[in-house]
FINU-71558 format. One record per residue (C-alpha): x, y, z; residue in one letter; residue number from 0. Coordinates in pm, whole numbers, always signed. Layout:
NODE      X      Y      Z rest  nr
NODE      X      Y      Z    a NUM
...
***
This chain:
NODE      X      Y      Z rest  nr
NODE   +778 -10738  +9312    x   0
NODE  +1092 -10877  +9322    x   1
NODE  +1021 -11187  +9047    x   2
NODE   +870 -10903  +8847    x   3
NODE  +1251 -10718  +8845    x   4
NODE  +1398 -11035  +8823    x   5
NODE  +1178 -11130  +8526    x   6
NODE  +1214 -10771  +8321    x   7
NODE  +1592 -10790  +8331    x   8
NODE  +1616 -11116  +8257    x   9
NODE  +1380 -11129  +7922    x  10
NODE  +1523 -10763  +7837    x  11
NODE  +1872 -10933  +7832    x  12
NODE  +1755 -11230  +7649    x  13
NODE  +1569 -11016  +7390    x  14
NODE  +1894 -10760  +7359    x  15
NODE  +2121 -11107  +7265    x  16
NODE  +1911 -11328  +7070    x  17
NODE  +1926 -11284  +6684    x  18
NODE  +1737 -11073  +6458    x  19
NODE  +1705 -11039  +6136    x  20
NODE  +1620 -10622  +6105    x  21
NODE  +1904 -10423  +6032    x  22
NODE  +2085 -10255  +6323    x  23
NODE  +2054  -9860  +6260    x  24
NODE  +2124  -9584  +6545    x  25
NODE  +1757  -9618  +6694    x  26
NODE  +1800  -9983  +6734    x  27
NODE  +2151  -9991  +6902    x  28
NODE  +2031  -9728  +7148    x  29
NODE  +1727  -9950  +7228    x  30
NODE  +1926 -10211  +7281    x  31
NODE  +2192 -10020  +7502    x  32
NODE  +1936  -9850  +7711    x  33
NODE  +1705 -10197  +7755    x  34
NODE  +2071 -10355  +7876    x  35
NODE  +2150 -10042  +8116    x  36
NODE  +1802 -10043  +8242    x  37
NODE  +1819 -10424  +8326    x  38
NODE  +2170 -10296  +8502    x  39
NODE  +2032 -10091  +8696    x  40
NODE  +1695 -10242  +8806    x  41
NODE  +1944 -10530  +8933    x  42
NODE  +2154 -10329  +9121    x  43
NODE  +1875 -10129  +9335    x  44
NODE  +1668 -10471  +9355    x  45
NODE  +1976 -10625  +9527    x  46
NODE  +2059 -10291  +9742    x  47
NODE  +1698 -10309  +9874    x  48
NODE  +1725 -10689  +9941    x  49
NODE  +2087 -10671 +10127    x  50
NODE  +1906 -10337 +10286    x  51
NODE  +1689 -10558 +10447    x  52
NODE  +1791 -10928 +10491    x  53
NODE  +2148 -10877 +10597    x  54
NODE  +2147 -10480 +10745    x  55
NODE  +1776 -10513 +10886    x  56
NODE  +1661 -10187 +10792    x  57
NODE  +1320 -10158 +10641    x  58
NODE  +1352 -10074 +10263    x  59
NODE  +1046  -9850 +10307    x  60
NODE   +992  -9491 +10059    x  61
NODE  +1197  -9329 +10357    x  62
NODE  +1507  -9547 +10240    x  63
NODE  +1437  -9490  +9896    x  64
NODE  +1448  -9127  +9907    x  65
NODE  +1718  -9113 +10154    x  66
NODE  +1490  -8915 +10424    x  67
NODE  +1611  -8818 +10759    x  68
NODE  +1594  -9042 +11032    x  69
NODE  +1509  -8807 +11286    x  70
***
């Protein structure tokens, strides 16, 4: 699941900087933005899961994704 984050962000970033030929209207700059925030973000809750669990130990179950109780 990880490689599968890993892999979205990366080709969405790759795909956001490489060259194209279209023209760049509204619809296509907010494609782009959003595809580049998304990648953001999928990186940042990939790596708070990952420190979550090697370096904290906790498991990063559902309960630590939805911030449930502990008791």
């Amino acid at each position: 699941m990880v490689a599968l984050f890993l892999f979205q962000a990366g080709s969405g970033v790759y795909l956001a900087t490489r060259s194209d030929v279209r023209p760049i209207n509204r619809f296509r700059t907010f494609q782009i933005a959003s595809g580049i925030f998304l990648a953001v973000y999928l990186l940042g809750m990939n790596s708070a899961f990952v420190f979550a669990r090697l370096d904290l130990g906790i498991d990063s179950d559902w309960a630590l994704a939805t911030a449930a109780s502990s008791g």
